[in-house]
N, C-alpha and C positions, 0 to 999 in steps of 0.2 A: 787802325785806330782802336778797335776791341782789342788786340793785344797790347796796347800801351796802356789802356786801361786798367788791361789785366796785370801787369805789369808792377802799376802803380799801387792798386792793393792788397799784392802779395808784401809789397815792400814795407807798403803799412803798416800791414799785419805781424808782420818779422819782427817789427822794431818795436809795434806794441808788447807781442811775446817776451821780449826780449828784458823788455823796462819791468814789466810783470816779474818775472823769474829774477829780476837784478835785485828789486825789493823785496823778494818772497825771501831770498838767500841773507839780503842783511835783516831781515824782522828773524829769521830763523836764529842767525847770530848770535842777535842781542841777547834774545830768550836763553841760549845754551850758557851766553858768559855773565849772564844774572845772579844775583847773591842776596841775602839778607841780613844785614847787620841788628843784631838785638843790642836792647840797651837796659838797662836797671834807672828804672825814670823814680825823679828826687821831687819831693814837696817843695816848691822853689827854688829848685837848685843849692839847696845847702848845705856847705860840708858838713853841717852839725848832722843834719840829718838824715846820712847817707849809710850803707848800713857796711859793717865792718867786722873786724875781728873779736869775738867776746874778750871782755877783759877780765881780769885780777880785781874784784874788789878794793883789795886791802890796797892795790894802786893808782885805784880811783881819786882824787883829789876831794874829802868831805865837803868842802865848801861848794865843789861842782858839784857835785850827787844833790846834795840840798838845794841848790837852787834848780836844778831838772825836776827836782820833786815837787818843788814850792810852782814852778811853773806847771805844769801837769796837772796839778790839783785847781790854781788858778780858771786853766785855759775850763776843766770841767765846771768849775764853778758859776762861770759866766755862757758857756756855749749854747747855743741855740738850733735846735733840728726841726726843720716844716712836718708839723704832724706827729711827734717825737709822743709814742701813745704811752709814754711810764716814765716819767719825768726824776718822780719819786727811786727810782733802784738803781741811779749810780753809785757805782761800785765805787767811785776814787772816793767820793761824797760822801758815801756812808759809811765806807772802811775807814778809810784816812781819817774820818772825824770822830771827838769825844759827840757824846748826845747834847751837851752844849751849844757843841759850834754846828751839829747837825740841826739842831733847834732853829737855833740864828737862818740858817740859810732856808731852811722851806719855810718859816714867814714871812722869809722876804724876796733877794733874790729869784727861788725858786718859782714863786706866784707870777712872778716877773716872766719868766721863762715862758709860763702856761699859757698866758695869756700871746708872749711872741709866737708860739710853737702852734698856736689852735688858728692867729693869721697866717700860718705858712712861712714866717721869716724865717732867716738864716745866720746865724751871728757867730763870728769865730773871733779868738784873743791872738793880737801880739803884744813883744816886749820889746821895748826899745832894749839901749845900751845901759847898763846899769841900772836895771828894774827891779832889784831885789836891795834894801835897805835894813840895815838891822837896828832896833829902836832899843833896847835896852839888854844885849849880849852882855856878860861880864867880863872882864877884863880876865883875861888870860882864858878864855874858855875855846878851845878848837876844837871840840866835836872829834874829840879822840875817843876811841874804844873803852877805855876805863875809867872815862869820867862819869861822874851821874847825870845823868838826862837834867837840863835845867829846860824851863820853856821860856824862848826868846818870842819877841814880836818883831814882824818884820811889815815893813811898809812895802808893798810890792805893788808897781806902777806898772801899766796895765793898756792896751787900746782894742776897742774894742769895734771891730768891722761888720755890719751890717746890713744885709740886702732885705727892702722893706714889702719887695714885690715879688712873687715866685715866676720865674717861669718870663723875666722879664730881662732879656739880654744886655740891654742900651739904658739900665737902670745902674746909676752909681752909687755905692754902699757909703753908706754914715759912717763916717768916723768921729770915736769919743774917746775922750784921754778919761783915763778914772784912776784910784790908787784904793789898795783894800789892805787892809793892816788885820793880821792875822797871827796868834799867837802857835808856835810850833813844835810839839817837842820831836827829837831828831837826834839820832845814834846812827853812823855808818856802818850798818849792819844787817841782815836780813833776821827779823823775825824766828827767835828758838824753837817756835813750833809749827813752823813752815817746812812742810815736805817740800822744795823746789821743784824737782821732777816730775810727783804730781800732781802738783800746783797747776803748771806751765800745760801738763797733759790737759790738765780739766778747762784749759783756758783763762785761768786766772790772769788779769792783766798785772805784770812784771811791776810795774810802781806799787801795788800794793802788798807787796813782798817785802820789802824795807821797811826798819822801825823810823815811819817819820808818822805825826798821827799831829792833827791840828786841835787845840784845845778850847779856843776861844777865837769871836771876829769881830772887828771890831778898834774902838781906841782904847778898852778898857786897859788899865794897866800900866798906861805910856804916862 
């Protein structure tokens, strides 16, 4: 009887070992045939803005370049950062603009800001589909190289997303449709007194390398 016993828990024992070593060999497996796949992860997955091969200016499309610039200056115009301690020294804001349309903006929008920025909100711009309108372009005027700068106004439509809570996951952001008409003057061309090289070195942000420069905001002029 003691040996059938004995018997029985060697056989046990076997077939525990056994199951042990069988799992130890596929966990070892998996580990050796393991891999990592990297990825270049996209702001909402968009081909717009996904990053690519530097281009050719000169075969850049002017009406594209301008409206990437017109939105750029926009999205800064309106953005909103929790605690954002210098509100005052945006570069797109105060390069891109005459002291005009600099004027216009920190009495008003800008105060705007301060006030969202010191609650901790968060506020980012999108554009729909044909967000960029031009209010009084001249006729035959394309923003060719050797014409003279004229300043157009452009109606550019606008939405603006909102989180009014920080820190609050299961909080849905405000959505506001708005339009800001902004007068622009705009040459597809980089700046004659721009070193680009060390520009780009020093960290200058790349939109403000281009002659596009806002002069006025507002309906004035329409």
């Amino acid at each position: 009887m003691n040996k059938m016993k004995s018997f029985l828990k060697m056989s046990c024992l076997t077939v525990i070992i056994a199951v042990i070593v069988f799992f130890t060999a596929l966990i070892y497996r998996a580990n050796e045939e393991s891999y990592v796949k990297t990825y270049m992860f996209q702001m909402d997955n968009s081909p717009r803005r996904r990053i690519g091969a530097l281009k050719d200016l000169k075969k850049i499309n002017p009406q594209d370049l301008l409206n990437k610039l017109i939105h750029e200056y926009v999205s800064e115009y309106f953005r909103v950062i929790p605690s954002d301690p210098d509100i005052m020294s945006r570069t797109i804001i105060t390069k891109l603009s005459y002291p005009e349309a600099f004027k216009i903006w920190s009495e008003t929008e800008a105060k705007t800001i301060n006030k969202m920025s010191a609650e901790k909100m968060f506020r980012l711009v999108e554009f729909p589909e044909n967000s960029i309108e031009a209010m009084n372009k001249p006729s035959g005027y394309d923003y060719l190289p050797d014409q003279i700068v004229k300043p157009v106004y452009y109606a550019v439509h606008y939405d603006t997303v909102t989180w009014t809570e920080p820190n609050a996951m299961d909080t849905q952001p405000v959505r506001e449709h708005g339009t800001l008409y902004i007068e622009v003057n705009f040459k597809p061309g980089i700046w004659p007194h721009m070193n680009v090289p060390q520009e780009l070195i020093q960290g200058t942000n790349p939109v403000e390398l281009f002659e596009f420069k806002v002069s006025n905001i507002g309906n004035k002029g329409i």
